[in-house]
N, C-alpha and C positions, 0 to 999 in steps of 0.2 A: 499625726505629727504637725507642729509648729508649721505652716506656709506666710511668706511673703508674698503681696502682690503689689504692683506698681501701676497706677496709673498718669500718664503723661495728659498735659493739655487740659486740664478737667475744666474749666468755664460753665458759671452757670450764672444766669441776666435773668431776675426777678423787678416786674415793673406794672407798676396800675397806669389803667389808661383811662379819661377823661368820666369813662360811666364806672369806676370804682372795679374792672375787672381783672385780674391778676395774668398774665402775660409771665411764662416763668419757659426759656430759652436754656437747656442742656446739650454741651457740646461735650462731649468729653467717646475719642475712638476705642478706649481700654473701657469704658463703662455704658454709657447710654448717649443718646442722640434724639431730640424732638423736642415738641414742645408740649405746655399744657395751659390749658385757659378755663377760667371759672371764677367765679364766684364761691370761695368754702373757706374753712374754717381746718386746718389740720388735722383738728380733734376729734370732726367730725367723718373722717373719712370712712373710717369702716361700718359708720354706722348707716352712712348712705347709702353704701353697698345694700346692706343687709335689708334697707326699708324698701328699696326699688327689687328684689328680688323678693322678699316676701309679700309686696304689694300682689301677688299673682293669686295669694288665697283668700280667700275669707275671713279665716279666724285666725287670721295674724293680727297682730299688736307690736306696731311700731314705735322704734325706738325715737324718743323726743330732741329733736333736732331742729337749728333756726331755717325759718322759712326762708326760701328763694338759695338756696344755695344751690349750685350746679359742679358741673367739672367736665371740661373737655380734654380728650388726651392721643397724641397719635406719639411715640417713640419708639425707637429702634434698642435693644436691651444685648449688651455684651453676657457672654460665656462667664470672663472673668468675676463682674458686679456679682451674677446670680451665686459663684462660689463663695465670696467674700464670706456672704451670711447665711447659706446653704450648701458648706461643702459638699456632700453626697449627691449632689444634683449638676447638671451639666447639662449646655443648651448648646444649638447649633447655631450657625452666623445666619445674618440675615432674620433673628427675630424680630417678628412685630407687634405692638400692642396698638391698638387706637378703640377710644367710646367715646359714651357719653352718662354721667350718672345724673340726677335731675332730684332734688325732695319735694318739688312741688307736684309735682305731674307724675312722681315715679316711675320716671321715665330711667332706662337702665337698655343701652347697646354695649355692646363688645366685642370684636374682631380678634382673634390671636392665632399668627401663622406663624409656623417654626420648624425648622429640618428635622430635628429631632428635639428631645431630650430625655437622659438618661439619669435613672432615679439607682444608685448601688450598683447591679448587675444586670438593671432591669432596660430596657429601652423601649419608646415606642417613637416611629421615622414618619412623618412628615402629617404633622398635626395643622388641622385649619379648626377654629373653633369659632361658630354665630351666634351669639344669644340678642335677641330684642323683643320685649316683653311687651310691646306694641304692636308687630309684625302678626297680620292677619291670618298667615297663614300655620308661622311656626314661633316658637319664641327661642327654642336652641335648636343648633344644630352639630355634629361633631362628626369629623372624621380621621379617622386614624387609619394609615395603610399596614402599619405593620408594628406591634407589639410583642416585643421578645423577652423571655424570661427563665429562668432557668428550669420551670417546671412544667410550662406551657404555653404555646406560642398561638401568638392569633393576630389574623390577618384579614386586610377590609373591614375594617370597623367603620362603622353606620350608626348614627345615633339623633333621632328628633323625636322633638317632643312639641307638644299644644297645651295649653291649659282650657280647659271646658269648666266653668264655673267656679266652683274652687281649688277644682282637680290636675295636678299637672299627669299626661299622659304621655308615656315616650315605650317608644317601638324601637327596638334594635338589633341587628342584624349584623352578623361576621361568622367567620370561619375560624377554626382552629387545627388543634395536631401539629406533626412534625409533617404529615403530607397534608395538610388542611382538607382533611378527611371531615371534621365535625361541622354541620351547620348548626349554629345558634340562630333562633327565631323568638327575641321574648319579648313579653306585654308588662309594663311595671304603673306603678304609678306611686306618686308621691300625693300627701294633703297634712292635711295640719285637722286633727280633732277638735271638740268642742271644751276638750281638755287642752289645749293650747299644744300636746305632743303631736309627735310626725309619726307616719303612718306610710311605710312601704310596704307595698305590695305586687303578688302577681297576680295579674289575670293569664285568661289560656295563653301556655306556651310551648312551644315545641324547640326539643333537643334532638339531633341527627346525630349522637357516638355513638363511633366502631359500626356505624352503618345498620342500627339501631335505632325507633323513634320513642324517647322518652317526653314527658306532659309534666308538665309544672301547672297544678292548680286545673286539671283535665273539667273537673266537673262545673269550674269556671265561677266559684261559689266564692265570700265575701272574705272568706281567711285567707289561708296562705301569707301573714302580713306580718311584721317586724312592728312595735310601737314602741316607742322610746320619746325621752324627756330631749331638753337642750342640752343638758349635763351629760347626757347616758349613765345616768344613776339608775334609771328604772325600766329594764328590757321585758318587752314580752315577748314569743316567738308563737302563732295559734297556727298548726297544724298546718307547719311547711308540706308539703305532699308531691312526690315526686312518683310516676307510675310507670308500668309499659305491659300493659295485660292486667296478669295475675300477681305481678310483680311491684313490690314499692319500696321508698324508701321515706320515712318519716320523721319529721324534727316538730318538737315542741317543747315547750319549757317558760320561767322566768328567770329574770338575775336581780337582783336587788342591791346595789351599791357596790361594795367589795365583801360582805359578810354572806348574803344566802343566796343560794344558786340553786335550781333543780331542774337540770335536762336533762331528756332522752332522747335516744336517735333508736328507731328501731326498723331493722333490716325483713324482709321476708320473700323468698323464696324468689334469690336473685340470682339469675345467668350468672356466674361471675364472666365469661367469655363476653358480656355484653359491656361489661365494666374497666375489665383490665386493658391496658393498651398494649399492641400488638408487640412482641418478643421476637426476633430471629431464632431466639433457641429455646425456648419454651411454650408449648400452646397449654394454656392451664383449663381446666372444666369443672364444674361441678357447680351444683345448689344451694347459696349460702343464708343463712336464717339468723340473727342475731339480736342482742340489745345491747345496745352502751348507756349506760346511766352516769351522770355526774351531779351529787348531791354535795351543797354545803352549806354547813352551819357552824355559827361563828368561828369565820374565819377558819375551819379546819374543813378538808375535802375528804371525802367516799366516794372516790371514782373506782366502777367496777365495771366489766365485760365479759359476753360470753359470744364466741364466734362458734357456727358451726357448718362445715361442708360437707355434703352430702355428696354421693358420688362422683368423688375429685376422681378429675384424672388428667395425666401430663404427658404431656407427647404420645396420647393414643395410647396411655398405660395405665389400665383400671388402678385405684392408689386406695379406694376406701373410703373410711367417712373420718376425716380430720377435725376434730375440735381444741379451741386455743381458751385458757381461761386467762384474764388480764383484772390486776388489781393494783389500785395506784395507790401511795401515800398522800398527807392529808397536806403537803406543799403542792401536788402534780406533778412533780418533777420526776420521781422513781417509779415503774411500775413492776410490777411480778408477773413472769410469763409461767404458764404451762402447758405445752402443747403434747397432743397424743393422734396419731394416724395408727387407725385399725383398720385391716382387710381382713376381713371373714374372720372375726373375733382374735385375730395374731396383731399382735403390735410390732412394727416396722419401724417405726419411728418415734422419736419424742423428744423433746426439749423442755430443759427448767433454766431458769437466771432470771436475770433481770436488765431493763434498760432505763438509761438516767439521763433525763431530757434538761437538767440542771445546767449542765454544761452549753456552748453557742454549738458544738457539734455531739447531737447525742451518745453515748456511750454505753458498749454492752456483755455483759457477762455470762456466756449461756452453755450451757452444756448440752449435747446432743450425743443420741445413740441412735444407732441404726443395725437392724435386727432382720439377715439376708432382703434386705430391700435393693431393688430391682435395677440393674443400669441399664435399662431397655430406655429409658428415660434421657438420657443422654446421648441417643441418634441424633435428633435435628442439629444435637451442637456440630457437630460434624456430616451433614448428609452428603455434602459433596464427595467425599472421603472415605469414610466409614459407613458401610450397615452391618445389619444386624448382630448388636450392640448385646452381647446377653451376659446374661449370668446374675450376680447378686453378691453383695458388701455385708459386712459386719464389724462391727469395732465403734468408736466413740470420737470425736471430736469437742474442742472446745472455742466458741469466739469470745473471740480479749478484744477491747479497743474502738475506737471510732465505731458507728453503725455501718460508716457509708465505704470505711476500707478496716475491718480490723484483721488483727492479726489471730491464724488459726492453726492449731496445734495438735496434732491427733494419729488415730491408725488405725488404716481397713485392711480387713483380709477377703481376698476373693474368693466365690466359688462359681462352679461352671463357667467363668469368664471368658470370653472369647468378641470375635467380629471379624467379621468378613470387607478385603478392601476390592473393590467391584472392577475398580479400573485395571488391576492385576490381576481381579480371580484367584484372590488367596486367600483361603479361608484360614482363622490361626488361632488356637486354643491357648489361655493361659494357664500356667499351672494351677491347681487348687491350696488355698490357704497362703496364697502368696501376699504378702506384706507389701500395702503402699499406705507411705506414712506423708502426712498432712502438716506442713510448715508455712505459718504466713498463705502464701498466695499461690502453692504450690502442689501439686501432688507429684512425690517422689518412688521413684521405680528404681529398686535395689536389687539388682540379678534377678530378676524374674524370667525362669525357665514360660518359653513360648515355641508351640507345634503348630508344624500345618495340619489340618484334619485330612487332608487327601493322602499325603505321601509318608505323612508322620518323619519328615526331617524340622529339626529343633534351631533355636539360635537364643542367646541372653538377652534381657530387654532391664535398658539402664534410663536414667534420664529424668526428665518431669515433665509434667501439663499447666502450666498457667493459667491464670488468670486474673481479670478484674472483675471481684464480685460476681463472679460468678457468670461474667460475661468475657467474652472479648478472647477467646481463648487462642491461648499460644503452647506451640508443643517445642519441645526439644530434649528429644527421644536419641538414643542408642541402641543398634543392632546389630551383636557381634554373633561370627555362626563357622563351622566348620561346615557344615553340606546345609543350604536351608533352599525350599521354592520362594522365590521372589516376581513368578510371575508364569500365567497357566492358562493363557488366552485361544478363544479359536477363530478362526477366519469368518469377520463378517462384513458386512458391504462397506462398510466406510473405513474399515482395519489400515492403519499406518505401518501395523506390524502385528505379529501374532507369534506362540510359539511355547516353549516349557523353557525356562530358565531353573536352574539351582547353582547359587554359587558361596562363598566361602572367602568372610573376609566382613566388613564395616558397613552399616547403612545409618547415614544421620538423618533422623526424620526432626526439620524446624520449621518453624512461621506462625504465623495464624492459622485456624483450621481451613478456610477459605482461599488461602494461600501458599500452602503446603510444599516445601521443595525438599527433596530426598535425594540426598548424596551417596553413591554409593561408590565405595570404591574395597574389589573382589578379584574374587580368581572365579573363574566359571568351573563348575564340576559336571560328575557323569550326567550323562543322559537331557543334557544341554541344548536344545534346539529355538534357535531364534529364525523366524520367517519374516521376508520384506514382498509381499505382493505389490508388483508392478502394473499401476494405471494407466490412461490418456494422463497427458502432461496436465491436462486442464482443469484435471480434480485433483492437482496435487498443487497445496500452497497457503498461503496464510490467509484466512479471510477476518482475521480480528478488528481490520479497519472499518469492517459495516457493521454500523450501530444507528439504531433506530430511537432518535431524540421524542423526549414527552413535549407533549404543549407548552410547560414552562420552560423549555430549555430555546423549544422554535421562536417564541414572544422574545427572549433576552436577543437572540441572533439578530432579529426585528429591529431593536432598539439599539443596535450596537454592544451590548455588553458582552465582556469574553465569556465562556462556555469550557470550564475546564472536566474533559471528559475522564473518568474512571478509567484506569487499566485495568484487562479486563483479567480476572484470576482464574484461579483454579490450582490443579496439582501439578507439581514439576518437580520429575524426574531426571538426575544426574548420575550415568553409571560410568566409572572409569573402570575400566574391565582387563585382568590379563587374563585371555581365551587363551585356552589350551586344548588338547587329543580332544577332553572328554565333550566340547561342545560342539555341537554342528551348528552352521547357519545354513541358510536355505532363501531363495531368493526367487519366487512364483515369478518367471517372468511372463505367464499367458495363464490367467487364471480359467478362461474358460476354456481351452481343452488340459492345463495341467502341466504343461511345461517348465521345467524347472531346473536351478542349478543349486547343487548343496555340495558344502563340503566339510572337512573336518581339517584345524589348520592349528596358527597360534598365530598372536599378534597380540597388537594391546587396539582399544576400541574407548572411546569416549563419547556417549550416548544421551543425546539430551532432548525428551522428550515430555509433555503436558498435555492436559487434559483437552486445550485449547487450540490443538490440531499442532501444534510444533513438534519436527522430529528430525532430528542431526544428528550429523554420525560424524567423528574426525579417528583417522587411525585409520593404521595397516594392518589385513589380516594376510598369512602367508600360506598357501595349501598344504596338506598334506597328503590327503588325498580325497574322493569327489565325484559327484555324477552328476553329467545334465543330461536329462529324460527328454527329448524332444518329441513332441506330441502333435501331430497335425491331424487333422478332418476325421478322429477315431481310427483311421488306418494304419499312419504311419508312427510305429515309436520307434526309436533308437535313443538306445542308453551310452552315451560318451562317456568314457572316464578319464576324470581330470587326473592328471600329474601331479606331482609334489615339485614345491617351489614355486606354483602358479603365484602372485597376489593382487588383492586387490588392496586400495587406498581408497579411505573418504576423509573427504576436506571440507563436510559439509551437507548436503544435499546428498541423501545417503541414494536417489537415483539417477545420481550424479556419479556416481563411484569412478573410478580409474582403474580398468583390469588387465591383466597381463596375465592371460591364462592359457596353457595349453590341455587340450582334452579330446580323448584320444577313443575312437569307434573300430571297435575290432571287426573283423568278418571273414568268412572264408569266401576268394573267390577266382576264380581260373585264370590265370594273367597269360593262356597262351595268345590272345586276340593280340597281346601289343609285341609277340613275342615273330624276331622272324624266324627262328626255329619252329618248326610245326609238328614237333616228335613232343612237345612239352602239353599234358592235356590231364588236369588235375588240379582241382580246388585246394588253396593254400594257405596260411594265418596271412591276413591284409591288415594293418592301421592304419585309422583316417586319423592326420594330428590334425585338430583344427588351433588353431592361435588366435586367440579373440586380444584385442587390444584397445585401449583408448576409452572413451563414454561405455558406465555401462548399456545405458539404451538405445545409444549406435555404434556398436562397437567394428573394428577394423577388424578382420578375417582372412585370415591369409591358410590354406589347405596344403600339407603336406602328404605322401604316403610312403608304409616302412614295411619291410615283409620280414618280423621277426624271427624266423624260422626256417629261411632259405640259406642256401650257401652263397656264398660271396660272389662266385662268377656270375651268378642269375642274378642276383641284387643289382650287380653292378650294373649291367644289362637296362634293368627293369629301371633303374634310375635314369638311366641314360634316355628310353624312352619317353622319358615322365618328368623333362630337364623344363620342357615349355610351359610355362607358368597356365593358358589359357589351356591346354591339352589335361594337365595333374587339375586342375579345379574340375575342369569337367571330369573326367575320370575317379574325384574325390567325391561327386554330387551322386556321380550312378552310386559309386559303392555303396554311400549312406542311404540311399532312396532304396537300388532293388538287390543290395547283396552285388554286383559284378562290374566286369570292368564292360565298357562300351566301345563300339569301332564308329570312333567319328565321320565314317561314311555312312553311317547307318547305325540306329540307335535298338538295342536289344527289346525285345517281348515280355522281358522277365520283371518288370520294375514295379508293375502293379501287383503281382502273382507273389510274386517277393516279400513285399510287402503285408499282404494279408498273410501268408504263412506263420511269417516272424509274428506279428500280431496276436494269432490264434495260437502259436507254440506260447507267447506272453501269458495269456490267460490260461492257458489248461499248466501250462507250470507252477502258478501259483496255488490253482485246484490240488495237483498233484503233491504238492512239496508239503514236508512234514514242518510246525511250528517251531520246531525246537532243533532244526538244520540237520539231525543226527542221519534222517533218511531222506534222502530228495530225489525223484523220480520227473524226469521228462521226456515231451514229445519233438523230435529232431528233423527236419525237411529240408533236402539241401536243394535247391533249383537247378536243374543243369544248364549247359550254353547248348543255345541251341542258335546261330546266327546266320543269317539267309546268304551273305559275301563273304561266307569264310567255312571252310572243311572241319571247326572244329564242332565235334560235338559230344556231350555229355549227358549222362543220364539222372534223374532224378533220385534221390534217394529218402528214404523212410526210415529214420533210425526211433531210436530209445537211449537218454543220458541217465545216466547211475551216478550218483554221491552218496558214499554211504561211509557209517562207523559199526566195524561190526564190532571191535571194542574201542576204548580208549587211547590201545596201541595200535590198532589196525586202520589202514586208511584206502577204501577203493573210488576211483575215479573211472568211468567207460562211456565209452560210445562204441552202441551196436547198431545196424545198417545192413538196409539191401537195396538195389537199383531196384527203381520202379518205372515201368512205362518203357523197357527196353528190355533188349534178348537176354539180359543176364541177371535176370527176377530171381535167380536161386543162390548166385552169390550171397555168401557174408560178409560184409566186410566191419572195420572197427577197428580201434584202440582200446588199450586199457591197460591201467596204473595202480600199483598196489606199494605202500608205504608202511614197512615195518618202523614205530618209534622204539627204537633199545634202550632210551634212559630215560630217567622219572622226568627231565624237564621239555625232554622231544630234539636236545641239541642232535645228537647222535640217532640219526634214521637209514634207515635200508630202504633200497627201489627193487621194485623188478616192472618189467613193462613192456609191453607188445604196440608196436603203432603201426599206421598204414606208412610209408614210402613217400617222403613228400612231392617227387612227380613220378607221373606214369605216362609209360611211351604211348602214341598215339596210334594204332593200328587195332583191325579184328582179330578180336579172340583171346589176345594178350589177356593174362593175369595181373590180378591185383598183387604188387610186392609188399611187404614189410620187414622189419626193425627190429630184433628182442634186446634185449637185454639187461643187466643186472648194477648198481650202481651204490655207492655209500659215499656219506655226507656228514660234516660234523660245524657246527655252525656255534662260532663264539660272538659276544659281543664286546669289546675294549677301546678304551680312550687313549691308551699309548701302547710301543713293542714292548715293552717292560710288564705291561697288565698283562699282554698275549701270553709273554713266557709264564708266568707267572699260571697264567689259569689251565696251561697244557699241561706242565709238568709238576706241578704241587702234588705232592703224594699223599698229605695228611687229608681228612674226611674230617670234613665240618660238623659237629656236630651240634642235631637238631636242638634249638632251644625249645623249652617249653611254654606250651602259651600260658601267657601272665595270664590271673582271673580278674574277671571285671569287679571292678567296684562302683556298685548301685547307688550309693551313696554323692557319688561326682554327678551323678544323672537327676532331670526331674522325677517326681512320683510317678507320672504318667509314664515313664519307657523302663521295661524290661528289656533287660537280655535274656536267652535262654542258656542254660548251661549245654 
């Protein structure tokens, strides 16, 4: 486009002074600034240039020019001037020029310092440039700190050079990459033949890519050299030679004007790993061997090529031997592709079309098929997230458009397709021959049936994958499911949390792969178990603020400059949850002996947790019902059961919680010690309530106790007793510790003895008990009182508990017992409960039942009393009096519907039902 530029003030004083010398004064702040002084001729300016810098060789022939002419110059050069007549080109402030040219003496200095300047897209930042062709030591010198481009970036640029007789010699030194991983180290030199042309060359040079040492000209011999006229009408290239072992890469050739041209580039037996620059998401391998020829004659071109890779392979996946055939039309602008990958004589892969270099941005037409080729290959895109990537594609593909974004159109069908997400522990199969179709920049997922391999629960997978070229990937995925595992973790040393989830409802999986956040919002299903292992406070917190700076980030700190650091990614997990029955959570509060509080409840939970140690919890969950296993020094367990109604709240800091729980330790134990009647002498149902309250890692506790199964007069009694808040906690501590109540003048024998009983009856119950609940079988110990300030006392007992099903309808309950360690070893004693169910849903049941007497008088000899008798029950469930009546008296008989049959068809190929 058309630019205006303006310059103000422009003043320029051209004046000879007394010896004929020109004095010429530029003032202008939009354009240039300084002065200049010489002796010249306008005309002759660039030829003076040219004679003081070719003065450096021998078989130069200089251009004829009046003697004694000079020029001196020091100015300051605007931005704007140099756009004037150089749009594309832009310079920084504060440029300077100053020299001196000479045609007598060929004499030739030059100074030029500048911030930058930028050439299109290209920039190099703070150039200083010395040439003086006098200077004993050097005659150039050059440095550039930083050169940016859009295909390669290099930095610390170093450049001097000497002339040695006719020879100009320059050595140069920088770095490149996008980490300025490569060292360049090269020997060139410039002269002029005895044929008047120029002659570049290398001597030995050494290249450090991808940490690599390749040799430019190794054998250090007279070729390796470019010669060309003034015009560049007439190129030679003799046996460019680039090496690294066994390895080479080789250029030679002529060009003659615009009509004939014949070079070749021929590749052999090259790492490509050594060549290609490094990928985040591809590491490529293999052998590659080649020749590229470009022949022309008049005016028309025969450009042909043949690549070949030998034991490719990408991302650690054997791929084959790939060869590409490339033939160009006789403009170079179009060429013809053919490409084929064969593994073990199967072809995999292939591509035809063509691409058309005509155009400023090339353009390409290409047809691709791919033949069960392999998605193990597409791990690293995703490592943080996804492994073990399997399975294998078929279908065709087409790229339209641009090379460097075209548009793609196509469809693969899967098979074996599956991955495992590690952070979850969820392994997940995709249906076979499932359909994902290829748009633009896209891969699109249309109901694709997806299993877990463990549990075989299903869910739909909708959505797409992005990207750019094949880089840069973005997902945004859907995951809808009626029962599916979404998470199957076990406890290990640095666990935030662990547990089996399956739940039933939306999962959005979006971001970058690198940056992956997954929303989920569900209902939690059966067999639900979420765990929170509780630590020292001190390993529990965010440490994403320590980060460990490189050397160039330490240097920038040094010098003032800001440091913007990287957030640090990974996977992030969003579950808004309605818990219900079927889920438990569970909350380790002592993982090394085992202590624990679980329950099963309903609440709603919003859970947000990453790879990068974060984990929050907001929401209330409400009990239902619950156990906490208290676990001390492997002696003491007691199993509390929690209440319904208990709950807890997080607002954050999920071992932070807020609870309000009550949970409740049963026992049988003789309450005559608190009792002043001393006729009362017989172990009885006790609950310890405990009430936890407030933090859950320090929670408030307050001890309450309830004799379920006494009569009122005795209760009332027993409460009255037990009214002094310091008297009920201690007498709630014996019960939980040794089974009994305690006489605060003196503390019972039974507490350790107690202890290990209950313990050993724990373990030989679990020995004893059937898996499957039908038959359960245990060992019973009841400790008696025996206490040294009081007349009560009691004998130990030895029983045997019975649960059993002897059918479906039949339900037996017992405890049998005899006194051990006193005179009445021959006694039997016991309970026991037998449950007739009379109707198919178990509403309507029959009792019959024999129990022990829940006190027995205190004297020698007395007999044990008991209880029989017979009882019926009928148990409805209803939400108003209207349902009640309604379900008592209906006469009519519902009848059974038939079950619908499944339709397979609704279902992936992978799940059967059985008939």
């Amino acid at each position: 486009p058309n630019k205006s530029y303006r310059f103000n003030d422009f003043k320029v004083v051209s004046e000879f002074d007394e010896e004929k010398v020109r004095h010429i004064t530029i003032d202008s702040k939009d354009a240039i600034n300084g002065n200049i002084n010489g002796v010249f001729q306008f005309k002759d300016l660039g030829k003076l240039v040219l004679n003081s810098t070719g003065s450096l060789y021998t078989n130069y022939e200089p251009f004829k020019v009046k003697e004694g002419q000079y020029i001196d110059f020091n100015v300051k050069v605007s931005n704007q001037l140099v756009e004037v007549f150089y749009p594309d080109i832009s310079i920084g402030e504060n440029t300077r020029l100053k020299g001196k040219v000479g045609s007598d003496e060929q004499d030739f200095r030059l100074s030029l310092k500048t911030p930058f300047v930028k050439i299109g897209e290209n920039k190099m930042n703070k150039i200083n440039i010395k040439i003086d062709n006098k200077n004993p030591l050097f005659n150039t010198f050059v440095k550039i700190d930083e050169v940016r481009t859009s295909h390669y970036d290099i930095d610390n640029f170093r450049l001097i050079n000497k002339t040695l007789n006719d020879t100009l010699f320059f050595k140069t030194e920088f770095v490149g990459g996008k980490n300025k991983n490569d060292k360049f180290d090269l020997n060139l030199y410039h002269t002029i033949n005895t044929d008047n042309k120029s002659v570049i060359g290398f001597k030995k040079s050494k290249i450090n890519f991808n940490k690599y040492d390749w040799y430019v000209n190794e054998d250090n011999n007279k070729k390796n050299r470019i010669i060309f006229d003034n015009n560049l009408d007439n190129i030679r290239i003799e046996d460019f030679f680039i090496s690294n072992q066994d390895q080479f890469v080789e250029l030679f050739g002529v060009m003659e004007k615009d009509s004939e041209k014949d070079i070749t580039l021929n590749l052999k037996e090259i790492d490509i790993a050594k060549l290609l620059p490094e990928s985040k998401d591809f590491d490529i391998r293999g052998i590659l061997d080649g020749n590229i020829h470009v022949f022309q004659h008049n005016k028309e071109y025969f450009p042909k090529g043949t690549l070949i890779v030998e034991q490719l392979e990408v991302n650690e996946q054997e791929m084959g031997v790939f060869q590409l055939e490339v033939t160009g039309d006789d403009a170079l602008s179009n060429y013809q592709i053919n490409g084929v990958l064969e593994n073990h004589n199967f072809k995999t892969f292939s591509a035809q079309g063509n691409i058309d270099f005509s155009t400023k941005t090339p353009e390409m037409n290409i047809d691709t098929y791919f033949d069960e080729f392999k998605l193990s290959i597409l791990e690293p895109i995703a490592v943080d997230v996804f492994t073990d990537i399997r399975g294998s594609v078929t279908g065709g593909a087409n790229f339209l458009g641009s090379i460097d974004k075209p548009e793609i159109l196509g469809i693969l069908y899967l098979k074996d397709a599956g991955m495992n997400i590690p952070y979850l522990n969820v392994d997940l199969d995709l249906e076979d021959n499932a359909s994902v179709s290829l748009v633009d920049h896209q891969f699109l997922f249309n109901n694709i049936a997806i299993l877990d391999t463990k549990y075989l629960t299903s869910g739909r997978l909708n959505g797409f994958i992005e990207h750019q070229s094949f880089s840069d990937w973005v997902l945004g995925l859907k995951l809808s499911t009626n029962n599916m595992l979404v998470l199957d973790t076990e406890l290990e040393e640095d666990s935030l949390y662990y547990g089996t989830a399956f739940i039933a409802g939306e999962a959005n999986i979006q971001g970058p792969t690198d940056a992956l956040v997954i929303d989920v919002v569900a209902q939690t299903k059966e067999n639900t178990t979420f765990k929170i292992p509780i630590r020292d406070s001190e390993s529990i917190g965010d440490n994403s603020f320590i980060r460990f700076i490189s050397e160039e980030e330490k240097n920038q700190i040094k010098i003032g400059q800001e440091t913007v650091f990287d957030e640090v990614q990974g996977l992030e997990m969003n579950f808004d949850l309605d818990v219900t029955r079927d889920a438990e959570i569970e909350i380790v509060i002592d993982q090394k002996t085992g202590s624990t509080l679980r329950g099963r409840g309903a609440g709603s939970l919003l859970v947000e947790i990453n790879t990068n140690g974060k984990f929050n919890m907001y929401g209330d969950f409400v009990t239902y019902e619950g156990t906490y296993n208290f676990i001390y020094g492997g002696l003491i367990e007691k199993r509390f059961r929690v209440q319904p109604g208990g709950t807890i709240n997080w607002e954050g800091d999920p071992f932070a919680a807020q609870l309000d729980i009550n949970a409740v330790y049963s026992t049988d134990a003789n309450p005559a010690i608190l009792l002043d009647n001393a006729t009362i002498n017989r172990k009885i149902p006790v609950d310890v309530v405990i009430n936890l309250t407030n933090q859950l890692l320090q929670p408030d506790v307050d001890f309450n106790i309830k004799f379920p199964k006494t009569s009122s007069v005795i209760e009332s009694e027993l409460q009255y007793k037990l009214q002094d808040k310091e008297n009920r906690e201690l007498q709630a501590l014996s019960l939980v510790t040794s089974g009994s109540f305690v006489n605060r003048l003196s503390v019972g024998n039974g507490a350790v003895v107690g202890n290990l009983t209950e313990r050993a009856k724990s373990i030989l119950d679990d020995i004893l008990s059937d898996e499957d609940d039908k038959f359960n079988i245990g060992l019973n110990f009841e400790q008696g009182e025996r206490t040294p300030d009081s007349d009560i006392r009691t004998d130990d007992r030895l029983g045997v508990t019975l649960s059993t099903k002897i059918s479906d309808r039949i339900l037996i309950n017992g405890k049998v017992g005899v006194p051990v360690g006193g005179v009445n070893e021959t006694v039997v004693v016991g309970d026991v409960e037998v449950e007739f169910l009379l109707n198919e849903d178990g509403t309507l049941r029959a009792k019959v039942f024999n129990r022990e007497n829940d006190f027995q008088a205190l004297g020698f000899g007395e007999e044990i009393g008991y209880t029989q008798g017979v009882g019926l029950s009928y148990q409805v469930d209803f939400d108003s009096f209207k349902e009640l009546m309604q379900k008592i008296f209906k006469k009519a008989k519902e009848e059974e519907q038939e079950k619908a049959p499944v339709d397979d068809n609704t279902v992936p190929d992978f799940i059967r039902f059985k008939e």
